[in-house]
C-alpha positions as CSV (number, residue, x, y, z in Angstrom):
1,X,0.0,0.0,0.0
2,X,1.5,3.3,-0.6
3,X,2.5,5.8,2.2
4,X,0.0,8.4,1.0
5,X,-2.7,5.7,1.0
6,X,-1.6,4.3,4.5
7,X,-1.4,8.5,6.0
8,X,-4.6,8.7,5.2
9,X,-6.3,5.5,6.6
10,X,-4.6,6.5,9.4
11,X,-6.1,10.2,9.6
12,X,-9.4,8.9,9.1
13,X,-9.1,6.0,11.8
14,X,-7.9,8.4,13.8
15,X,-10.8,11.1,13.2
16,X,-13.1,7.9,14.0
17,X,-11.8,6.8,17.5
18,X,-11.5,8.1,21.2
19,X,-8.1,5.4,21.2
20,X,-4.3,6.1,20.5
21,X,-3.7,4.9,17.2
22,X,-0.4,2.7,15.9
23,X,0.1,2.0,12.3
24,X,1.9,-1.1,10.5
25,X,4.8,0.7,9.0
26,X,6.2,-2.0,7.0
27,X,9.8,-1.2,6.6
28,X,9.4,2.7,6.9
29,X,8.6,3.2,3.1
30,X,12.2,4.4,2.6
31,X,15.8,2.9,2.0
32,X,17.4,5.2,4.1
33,X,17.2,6.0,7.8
34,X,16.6,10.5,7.4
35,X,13.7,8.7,4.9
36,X,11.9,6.9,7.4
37,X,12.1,9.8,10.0
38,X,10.2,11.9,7.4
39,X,7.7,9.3,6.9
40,X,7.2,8.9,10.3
41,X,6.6,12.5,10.7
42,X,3.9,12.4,8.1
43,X,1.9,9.7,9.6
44,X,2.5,11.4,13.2
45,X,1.3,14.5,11.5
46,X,-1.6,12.3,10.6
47,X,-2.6,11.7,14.1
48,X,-0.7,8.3,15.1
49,X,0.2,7.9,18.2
50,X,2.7,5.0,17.2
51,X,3.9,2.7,14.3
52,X,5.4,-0.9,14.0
53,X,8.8,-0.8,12.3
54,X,9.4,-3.8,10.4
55,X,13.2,-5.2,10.7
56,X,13.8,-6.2,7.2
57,X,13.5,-4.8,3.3
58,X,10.0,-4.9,1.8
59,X,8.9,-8.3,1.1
60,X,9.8,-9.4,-2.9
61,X,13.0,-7.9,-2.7
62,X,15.1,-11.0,-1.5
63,X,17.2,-9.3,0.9
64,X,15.9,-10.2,4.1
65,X,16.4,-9.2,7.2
66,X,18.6,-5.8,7.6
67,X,21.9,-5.9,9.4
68,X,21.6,-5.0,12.9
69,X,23.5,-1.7,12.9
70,X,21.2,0.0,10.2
71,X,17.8,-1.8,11.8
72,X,18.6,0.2,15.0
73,X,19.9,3.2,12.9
74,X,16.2,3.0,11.5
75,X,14.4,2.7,15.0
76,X,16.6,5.4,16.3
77,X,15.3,8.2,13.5
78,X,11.7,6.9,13.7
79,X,11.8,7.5,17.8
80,X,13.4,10.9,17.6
81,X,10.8,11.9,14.9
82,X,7.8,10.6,16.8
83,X,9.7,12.2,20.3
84,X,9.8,15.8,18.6
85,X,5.9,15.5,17.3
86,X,4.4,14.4,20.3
């Protein structure tokens, strides 16, 4: 599903519920580490209170799971984007 497609499910769940809100966030929708940050600051923007980081690259690619270093690279940026929105 695209990221503009999943931003705005997630605005409109949102919108629809008295609960916080986390969103499957695949693998970030974004190769690099700065990439998911901004991502996660869209879907923040869009009212989500958290999101599940997958630890791999998006499925069909072959490349399975991501080495350590850059899997925590990834959670880092995602934490200090949601931190500095909520």
């Amino acid at each position: 599903m695209p990221l503009d497609v999943v931003r705005a499910h997630a605005a409109r769940i949102v919108a629809s519920v008295d609960l916080p809100v986390s969103v499957d966030f695949e693998a970030g929708y974004s190769a690099t580490a700065d990439g998911v940050a901004g991502n996660v600051a869209r879907v923040v923007a869009a009212g989500a209170a958290g999101i599940n980081l997958e630890d791999g690259y998006p499925a069909g690619d072959g490349e399975g799971l991501r080495p350590v270093e850059d899997a925590v690279g990834r959670l880092k940026a995602a934490r200090t984007e949601h931190r500095s929105r909520t």
